[in-house]
N, C-alpha and C positions, 0 to 999 in steps of 0.2 A: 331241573335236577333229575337225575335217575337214580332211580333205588337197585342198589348195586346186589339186591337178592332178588326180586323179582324183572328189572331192567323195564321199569315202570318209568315213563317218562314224566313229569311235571312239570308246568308251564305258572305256575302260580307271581315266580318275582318276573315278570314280562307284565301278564295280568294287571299286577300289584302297579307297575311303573307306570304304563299307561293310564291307568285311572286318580292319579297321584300326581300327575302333570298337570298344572296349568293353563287351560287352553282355553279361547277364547274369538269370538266369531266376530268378525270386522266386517259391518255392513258396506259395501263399497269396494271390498279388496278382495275377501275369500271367494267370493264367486267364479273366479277367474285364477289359473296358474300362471307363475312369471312363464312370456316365452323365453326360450334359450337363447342366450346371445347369437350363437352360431346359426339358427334361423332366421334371426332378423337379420346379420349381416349375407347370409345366402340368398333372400330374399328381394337383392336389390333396388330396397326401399319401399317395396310392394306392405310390410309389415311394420307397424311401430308395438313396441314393449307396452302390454299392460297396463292401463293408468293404477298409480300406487304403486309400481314395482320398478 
């Protein structure tokens, strides 16, 4: 939000939403991001997707 007399910016509901999510660490899978489909298909077979993803 911004305070519309001093143009003071606040970040507090981002803050607030982040730590209010549920989130949770999967031994096995987070380690690693999905690759993009579009490099595994450019890759002509050189690459397979992520196991778990």
């Amino acid at each position: 939000t911004v305070d519309p007399k001093t143009g003071k910016v606040t970040y507090t509901s981002l803050t607030d939403r982040f730590f209010s999510e549920n989130r949770s660490f999967k031994a096995g899978k987070n380690e690693l991001w999905p690759i993009p489909q579009a490099v595994i298909d450019n890759s002509k077979g050189t690459l397979k997707q992520n196991v778990g993803y």
